[in-house]
N, C-alpha and C positions, 0 to 999 in steps of 0.2 A: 387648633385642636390636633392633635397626633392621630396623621396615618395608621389607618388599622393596617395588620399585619395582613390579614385576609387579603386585599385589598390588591396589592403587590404580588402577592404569592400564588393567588388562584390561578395562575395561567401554570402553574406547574404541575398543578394535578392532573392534569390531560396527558404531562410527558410520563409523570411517574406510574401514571394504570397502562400507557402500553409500552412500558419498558418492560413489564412483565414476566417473570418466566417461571416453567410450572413445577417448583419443588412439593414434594410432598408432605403432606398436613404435621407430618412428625420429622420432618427435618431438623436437624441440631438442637431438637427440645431437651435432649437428655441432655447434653452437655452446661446448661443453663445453668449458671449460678450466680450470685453475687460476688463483687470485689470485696464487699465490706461488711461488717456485721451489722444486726440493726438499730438504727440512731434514729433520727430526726425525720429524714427523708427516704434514707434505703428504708423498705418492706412499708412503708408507709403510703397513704392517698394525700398527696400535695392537689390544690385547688390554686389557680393563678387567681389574683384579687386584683379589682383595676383601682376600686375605690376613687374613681375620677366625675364623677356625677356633683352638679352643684344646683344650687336653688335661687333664682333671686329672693334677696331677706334672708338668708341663713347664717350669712355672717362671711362668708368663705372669701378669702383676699383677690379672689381671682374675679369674684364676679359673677353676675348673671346665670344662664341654664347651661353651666361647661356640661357639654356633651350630650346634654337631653336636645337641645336644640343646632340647625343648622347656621343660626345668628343666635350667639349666643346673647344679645343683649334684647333681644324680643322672646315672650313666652309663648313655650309650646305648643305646636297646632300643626294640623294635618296637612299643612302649609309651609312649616316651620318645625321638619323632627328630624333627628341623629339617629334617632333609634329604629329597628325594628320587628320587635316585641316587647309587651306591656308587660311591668312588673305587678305583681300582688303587692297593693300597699295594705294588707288589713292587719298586719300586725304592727308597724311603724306607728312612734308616738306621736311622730311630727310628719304632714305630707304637707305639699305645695300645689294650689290649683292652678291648673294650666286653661290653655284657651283652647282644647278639645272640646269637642263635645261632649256631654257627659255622658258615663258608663251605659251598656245596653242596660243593666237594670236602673237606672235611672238617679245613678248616685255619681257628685262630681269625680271628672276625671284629673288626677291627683298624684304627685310622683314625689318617691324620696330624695332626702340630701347626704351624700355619704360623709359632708362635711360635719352634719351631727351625731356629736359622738353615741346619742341612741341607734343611730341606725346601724354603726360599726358594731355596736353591743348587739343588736337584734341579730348580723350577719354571720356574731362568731357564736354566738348562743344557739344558731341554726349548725355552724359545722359542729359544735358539739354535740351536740343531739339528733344527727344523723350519721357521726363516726369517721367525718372528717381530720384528720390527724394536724394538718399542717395549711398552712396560706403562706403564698409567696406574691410578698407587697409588689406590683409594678413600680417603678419608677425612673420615666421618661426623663430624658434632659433638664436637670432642677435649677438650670441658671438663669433660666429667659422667663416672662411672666407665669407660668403657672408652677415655681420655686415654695414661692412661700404657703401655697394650697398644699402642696406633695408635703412638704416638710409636716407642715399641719399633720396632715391625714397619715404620716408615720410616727408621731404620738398618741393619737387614735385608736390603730392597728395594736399598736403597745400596750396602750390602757385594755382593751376589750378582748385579746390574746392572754393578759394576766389574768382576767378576772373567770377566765372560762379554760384556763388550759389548755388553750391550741395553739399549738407554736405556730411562729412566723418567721421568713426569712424577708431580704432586702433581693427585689431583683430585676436588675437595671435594663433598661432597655434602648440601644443605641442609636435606635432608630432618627435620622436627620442630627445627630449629634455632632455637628464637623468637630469640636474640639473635645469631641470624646477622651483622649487618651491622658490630658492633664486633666481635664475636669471630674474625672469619673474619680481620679486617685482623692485628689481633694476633697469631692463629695465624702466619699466614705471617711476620710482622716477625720473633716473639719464638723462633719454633720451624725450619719448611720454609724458608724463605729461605734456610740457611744448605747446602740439600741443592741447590740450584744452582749448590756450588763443584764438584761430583764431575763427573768426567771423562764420568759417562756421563748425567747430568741432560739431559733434552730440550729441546733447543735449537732453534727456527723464524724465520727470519728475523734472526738474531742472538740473540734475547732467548731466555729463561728458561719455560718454556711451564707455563700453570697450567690446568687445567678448573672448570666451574663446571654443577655439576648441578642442576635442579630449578626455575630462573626459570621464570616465565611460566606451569607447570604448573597448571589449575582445579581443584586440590585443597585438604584443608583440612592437608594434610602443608606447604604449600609456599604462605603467604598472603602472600608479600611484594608489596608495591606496587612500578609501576616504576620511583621514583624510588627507592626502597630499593635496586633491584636496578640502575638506572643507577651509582647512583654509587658502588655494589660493582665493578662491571665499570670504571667510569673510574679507581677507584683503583690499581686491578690494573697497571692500564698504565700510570696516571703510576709505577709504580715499576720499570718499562723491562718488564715480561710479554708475552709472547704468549696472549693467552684464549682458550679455547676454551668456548664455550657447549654445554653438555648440554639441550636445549631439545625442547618438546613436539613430537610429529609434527606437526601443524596450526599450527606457529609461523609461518609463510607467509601464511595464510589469517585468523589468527589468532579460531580458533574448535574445538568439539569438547574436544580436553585441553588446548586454550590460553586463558588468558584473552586479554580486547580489550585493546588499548591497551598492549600490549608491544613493538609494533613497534619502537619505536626503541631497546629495550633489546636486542632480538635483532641492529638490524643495527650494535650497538657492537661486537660480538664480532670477534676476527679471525679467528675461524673457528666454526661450526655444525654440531652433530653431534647430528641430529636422534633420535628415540629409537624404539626399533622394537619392543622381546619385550612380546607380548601383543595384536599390532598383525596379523600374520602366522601361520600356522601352515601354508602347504602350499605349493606351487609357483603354483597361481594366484593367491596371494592376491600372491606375491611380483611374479606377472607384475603385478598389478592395482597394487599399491604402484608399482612401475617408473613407469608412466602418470601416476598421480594424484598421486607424491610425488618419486621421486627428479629424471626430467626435469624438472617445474619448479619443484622444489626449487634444481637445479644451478644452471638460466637466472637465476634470482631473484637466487644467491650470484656468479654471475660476473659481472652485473649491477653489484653495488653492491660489488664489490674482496672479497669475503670469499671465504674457501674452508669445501671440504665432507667433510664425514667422516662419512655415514652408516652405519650402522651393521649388519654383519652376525654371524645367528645362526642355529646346528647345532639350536635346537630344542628343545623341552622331550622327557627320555627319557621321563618318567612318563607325558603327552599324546600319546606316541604320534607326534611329528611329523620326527622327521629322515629317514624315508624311507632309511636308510643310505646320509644324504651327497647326497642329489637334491636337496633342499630346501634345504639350505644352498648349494651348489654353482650351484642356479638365483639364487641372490640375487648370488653373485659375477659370474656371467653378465651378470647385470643391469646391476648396474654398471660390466662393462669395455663392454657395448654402447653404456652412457650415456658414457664416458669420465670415469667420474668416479676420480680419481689416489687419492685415499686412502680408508681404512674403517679402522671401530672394529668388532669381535669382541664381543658382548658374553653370554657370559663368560667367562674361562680358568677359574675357580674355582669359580664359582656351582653347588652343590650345592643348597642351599637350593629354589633354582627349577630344576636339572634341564639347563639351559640351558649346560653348565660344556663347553670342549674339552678340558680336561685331562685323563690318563690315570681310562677310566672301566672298570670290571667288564664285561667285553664278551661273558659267558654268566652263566647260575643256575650256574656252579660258580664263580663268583669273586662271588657276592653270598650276603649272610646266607639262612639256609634262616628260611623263614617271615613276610620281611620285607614281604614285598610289592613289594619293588625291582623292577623290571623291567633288562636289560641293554640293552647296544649292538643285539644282535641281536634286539631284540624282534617287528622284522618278517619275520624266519624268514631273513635274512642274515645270516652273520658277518662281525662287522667287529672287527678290533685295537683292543684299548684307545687306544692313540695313534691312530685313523683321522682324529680331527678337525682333529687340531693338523698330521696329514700334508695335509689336506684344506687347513688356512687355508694353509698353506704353499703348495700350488699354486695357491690361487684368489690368495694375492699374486703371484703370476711371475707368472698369466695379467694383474694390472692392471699390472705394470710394463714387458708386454711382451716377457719372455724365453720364454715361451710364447705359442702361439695363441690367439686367442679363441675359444672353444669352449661350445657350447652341451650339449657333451657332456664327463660327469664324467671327467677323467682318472687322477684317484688311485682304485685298487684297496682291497676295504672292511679286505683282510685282507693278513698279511703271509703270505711263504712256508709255512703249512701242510701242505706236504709233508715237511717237513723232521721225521724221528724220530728223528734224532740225539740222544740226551741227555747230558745235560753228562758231565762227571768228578765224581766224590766228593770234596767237600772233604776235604783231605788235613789230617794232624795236628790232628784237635779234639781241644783239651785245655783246660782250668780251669785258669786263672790267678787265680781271687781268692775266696772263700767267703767269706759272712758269717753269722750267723742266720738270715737268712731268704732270702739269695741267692747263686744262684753264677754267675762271670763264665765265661764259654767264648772261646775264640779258634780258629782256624782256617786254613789254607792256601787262599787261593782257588782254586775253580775254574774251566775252561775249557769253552768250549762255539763248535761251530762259527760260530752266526749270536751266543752274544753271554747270558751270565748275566744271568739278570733279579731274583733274587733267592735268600734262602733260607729253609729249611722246620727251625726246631729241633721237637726232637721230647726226651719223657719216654720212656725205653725202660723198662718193666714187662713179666718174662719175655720172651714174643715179642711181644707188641702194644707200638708204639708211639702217646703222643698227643702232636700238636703243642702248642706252648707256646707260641711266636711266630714270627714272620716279622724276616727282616732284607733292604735292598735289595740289588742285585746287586753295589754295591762294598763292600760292608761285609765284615769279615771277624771281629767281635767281636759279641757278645750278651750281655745280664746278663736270667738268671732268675730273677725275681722272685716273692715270694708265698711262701716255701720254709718249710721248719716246722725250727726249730734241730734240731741233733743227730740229721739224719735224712742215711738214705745214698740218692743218688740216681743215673741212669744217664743219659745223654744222646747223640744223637745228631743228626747235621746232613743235609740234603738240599740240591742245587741245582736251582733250575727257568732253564727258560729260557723268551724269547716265543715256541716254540712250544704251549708246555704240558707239554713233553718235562720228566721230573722223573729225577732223578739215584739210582745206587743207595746206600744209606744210607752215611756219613761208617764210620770208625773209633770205637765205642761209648766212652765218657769216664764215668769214676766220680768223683764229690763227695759232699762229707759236710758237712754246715753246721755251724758253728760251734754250739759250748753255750750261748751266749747271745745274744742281739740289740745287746747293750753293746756290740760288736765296734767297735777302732779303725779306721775306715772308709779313714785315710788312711796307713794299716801300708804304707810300701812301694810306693805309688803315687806315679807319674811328678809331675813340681815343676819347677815352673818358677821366675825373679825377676827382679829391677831389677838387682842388681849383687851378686855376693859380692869380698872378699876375700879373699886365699891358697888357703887350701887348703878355707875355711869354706863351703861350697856345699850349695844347698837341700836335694840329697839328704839329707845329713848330721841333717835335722827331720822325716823321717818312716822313718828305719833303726830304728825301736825303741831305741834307745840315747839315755840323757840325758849322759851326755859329750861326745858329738860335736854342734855346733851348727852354724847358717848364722850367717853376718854377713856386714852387707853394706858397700859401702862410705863409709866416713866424711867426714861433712858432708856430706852430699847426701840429704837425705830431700825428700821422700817416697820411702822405700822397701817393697816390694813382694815376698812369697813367695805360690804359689799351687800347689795339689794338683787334680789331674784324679783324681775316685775313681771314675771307670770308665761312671759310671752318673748316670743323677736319683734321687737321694738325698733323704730327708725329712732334715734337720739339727736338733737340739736342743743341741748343747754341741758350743761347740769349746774345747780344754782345753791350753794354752799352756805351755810349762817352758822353763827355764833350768839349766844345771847346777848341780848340789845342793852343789859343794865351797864352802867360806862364801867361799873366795877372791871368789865373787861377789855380793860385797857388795847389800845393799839397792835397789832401782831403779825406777823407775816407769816405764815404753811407754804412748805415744798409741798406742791398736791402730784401726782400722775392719776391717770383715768386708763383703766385695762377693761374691756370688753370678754365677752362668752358667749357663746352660743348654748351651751352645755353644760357653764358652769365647774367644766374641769381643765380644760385647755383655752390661755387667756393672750391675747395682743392687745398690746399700746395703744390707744386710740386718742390718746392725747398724750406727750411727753410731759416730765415733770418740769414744773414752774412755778416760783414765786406768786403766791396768792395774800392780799393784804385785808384783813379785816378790822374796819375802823367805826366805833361806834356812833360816831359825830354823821357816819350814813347806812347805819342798819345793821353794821358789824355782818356783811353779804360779799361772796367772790363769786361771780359767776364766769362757768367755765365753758368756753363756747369750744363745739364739739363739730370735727372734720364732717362733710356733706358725706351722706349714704353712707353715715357708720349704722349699722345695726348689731343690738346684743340684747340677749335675755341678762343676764348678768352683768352690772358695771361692778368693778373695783376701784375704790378710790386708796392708792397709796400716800402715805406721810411718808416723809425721811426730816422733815425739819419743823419744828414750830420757835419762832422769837419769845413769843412771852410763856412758854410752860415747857418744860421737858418730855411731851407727849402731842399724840393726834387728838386733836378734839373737835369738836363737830355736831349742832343742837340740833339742825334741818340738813337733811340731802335730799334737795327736789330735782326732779327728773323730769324733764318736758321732750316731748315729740317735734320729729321733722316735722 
């Protein structure tokens, strides 16, 4: 797991509050401008995105709870955590139950996977709709095992930045990187370069915008020399970038967390975004920072053509420092009196360090009982899980100037809590798919004045009901998972909304699991392809019937059938047929098997191979499937068939680990 920056850095806030000296509150504000006009990042609210959270079952190549937990191969518990503060899962389509205890109000405790691309789409549909401009992807050392999760999760970033309009940049972070300085050029040539064609890649001044964390830093995480780190930065830009340096606070002075003799690597940058958590933690330290770092921080960068992107932060929950929103709110203050046009958030996600704006547990009934978590409200104010990401929203109108400049907080901690409206009852809960050990449920959404924020399943046992999971507020599907074969079971659904307002219970739903855990996973579930023929269509490979087949259309492979089985599935066998009349003679299929979590970004989970289907024994290929693959979506690729110029295919059954 990657070193938080916190971590290393904290011993330097103690040197930077009493290096102090006492300029006055309008020092160098007038001279303040930018280097550049506004693009992508200058006059914009950039948000750091860690996007490094995984689930066991979600699919992710890395494995297990990266980063929720302290062993990542055991699930989370009070015993067993990385983080410290709880996210809000009530809008997420997909959560994961952990081995906390469950929630103070009595509902399991449950955390997201950034690996599913729903929850990327929930993260960036959040910066939209709080006035978030911009996300800059982290991304650690991509050559050692957690390569192919990064890589992953900056297709992701990409899909759910086009779909919502908020740009994103690529921004590397050097942290334990010893062969940083050939691998970093690599990376971008062979991999990120190619995420500057999308419409929403962040763009300044023309170019292509990249970051670069960690130069200059007096650590033993970050020993690069400056000419290692010079001519990392000059390669950046001979290949047309815009750079942005992540550099020490005392990179100016070049002392405290910076080493000497980096000056001229700092003022290669076209822009400096000096570094703050752990530097700060209350209004005066922000007032004192203002004095000693931002003013002639600014003067320094307008000085020599660069611009500035300092950085602001809501505070660690666990530290006790957000003041609900004072403290962050003072640091934006700061900077519209300095006029400085842009900042960097730092963090939207960061649970680890507490520091995150993203939707957080904002009382002890939406954090685990016994955890130790602390909430939003920890200083005896209520504030809405959203208050931060409401807060950087108006602390950017206050620096673009649609608001005033205000020394006084304008966003409220909490939303309308007057409101006791509760939703409607999801209408029509019923079971749509049973297996051995699971059954699917579906539902009618519900309505609610101010706005469904999630749902509440529940096991009904006589009159007590227990919850079993959560679903977000637009989700209208759930699979229960864990279920014992051949057992009869009861289910019901609840709506909450953000006021806390909870719905009265759904329409009660009876399932019975299947007699065995064998169960064909993909009986009957929805299919998608590349092309059929006539009448021959995907459906036709998972109706239960071996007469009816897909085919697709001839001379044109690589061709492509794919089944959504509802859920994240463990896979062991998928078991292939052709119809059994000998009419269909002897044949061989190239097959490959590609995997999803999401359904839009897909990995190999079996290479392509020669598959022989012979009528003389069932005209059958069975395709045995790597241990602890899971995927909501398989794809079965064709590139070859011997007896017919297409894919074809009567049965595709899907059986579980």
């Amino acid at each position: 797991m990657a070193i938080s920056r916190r971590t290393v850095l904290q011993a330097a806030s103690a040197a930077g509050v009493a290096g102090a000296v006492g300029l006055g509150p309008g020092a160098f504000a007038s001279a303040a401008t930018a280097a550049s006009p506004p693009g992508d990042v200058v006059g914009k609210v950039t948000v750091g995105y860690q996007g490094w959270f995984a689930c066991a079952g979600d699919g992710a190549p890395i494995g297990g709870w990266w980063h929720w937990a302290q062993n990542w191969g055991q699930t989370p518990s009070s015993t067993n955590k990385a983080i410290v503060a709880w996210p809000d899962v009530r809008d997420y389509r997909t959560s994961y139950r952990t081995a906390f205890a469950n929630l103070g109000n009595g509902q399991p405790a449950a955390l997201f996977s950034s690996y599913d691309q729903s929850t990327v789409d929930v993260h960036f549909a959040w910066m939209k709709q709080y006035g978030i401009d911009t996300a800059a992807l982290q991304r650690f050392n991509p050559t050692g095992g957690e390569g192919p999760t990064r890589d992953a999760m900056a297709l992701k970033v990409r899909s759910a930045a086009e779909s919502t309009s908020v740009k994103f940049y690529v921004m590397y972070d050097v942290s334990d990187w010893t062969t940083m300085q050939a691998d970093i050029k690599s990376d971008w040539t062979d991999k990120m370069r190619t995420h500057t064609g999308s419409s929403a890649y962040a763009r300044q001044n023309g170019k292509p915008v990249v970051c670069i964390w960690g130069f200059g830093f007096s650590d033993s995480q970050r020993p690069f020399t400056p000419d290692t780190c010079l001519d990392v930065v000059n390669w950046f830009k001979a290949q047309g970038c815009y750079v942005i340096g992540g550099v020490p606070t005392w990179w100016r002075t070049g002392d405290r967390d910076s080493r000497p003799g980096f000056s001229a690597v700092y003022h290669a940058f076209d822009m400096l975004s000096p570094w703050m958590v752990g530097r700060i933690s209350n209004a005066g330290d922000a007032d004192n920072f203002y004095n000693v770092a931002t003013v002639p921080d600014l003067a320094e960068c307008t000085a020599s053509g660069i611009d500035y992107q300092p950085c602001v932060l809501p505070g660690s929950v666990g530290d006790r420092q957000r003041a609900h929103g004072d403290f962050m709110w003072r640091q934006f203050y700061n900077m519209g009196r300095a006029r400085v046009p842009s900042v960097y958030i730092s963090m939207f996600d960061e649970y680890n360090e507490g520091n995150q704006i993203a939707k957080t547990a904002e009382s002890q009934a939406w954090v685990p009982t016994g955890s130790g978590f602390l909430a939003l409200d920890e200083d005896g104010t209520a504030c809405s899980s959203d208050y931060y990401m409401r807060l950087a929203g108006d602390g950017g109108r206050m620096l673009k100037g649609q608001i005033a400049l205000t020394a006084i907080r304008p966003t409220p901690p909490t939303v309308d809590h007057a409101d006791r409206t509760a939703p409607s009852a999801p209408a029509n809960v019923r079971s749509v798919g049973v297996t051995g050990t699971t059954v699917d449920l579906a539902w009618a959404p519900a309505t609610d004045n101010v706005g469904v924020t999630g749902y509440r399943i529940r096991r009904v046992i006589g009159d007590s009901a227990t919850p079993v999971g959560t679903a977000g507020g637009n989700a209208t599907s759930f699979t229960v998972n864990g279920l014992t074969p051949s057992t009869d079971y009861t289910f019901d659904v609840q709506a909450l909304d953000a006021a806390g307002n909870v719905s009265a219970p759904s329409n009660r739903v009876d399932a019975t699991t299947s007699t065995s855990t064998t169960d064909n996973l993909a009986l009957n579930r929805p299919t998608t392809e590349s092309t059929h023929t006539q009448t021959y269509g995907c459906a036709n490979a998972v109706d239960g019937s071996v007469n009816s087949y897909w085919e697709s259309a001839n001379n044109a492979f690589p061709q492509w059938i794919q089944v959504d089985l509802g859920a994240a599935r463990g896979i062991a066998r998928i078991v292939c047929t052709l119809p059994p009349a000998a009419a269909w003679a002897t044949r061989s299929q190239t097959i490959a098997v590609q995997g999803s979590t999401d359904g839009g970004t897909f990995s190999t989970v079996r290479a392509a191979a020669t598959c022989t289907f012979d009528p003389s024994s069932g005209n059958t290929a069975t395709l045995t499937i790597p241990a602890s693959t899971t995927a909501r979506h398989l794809r079965l690729v064709f590139t070859a068939n011997s007896g017919w110029p297409a894919a074809q295919l009567s049965e595709l059954r899907v059986y579980g680990a």
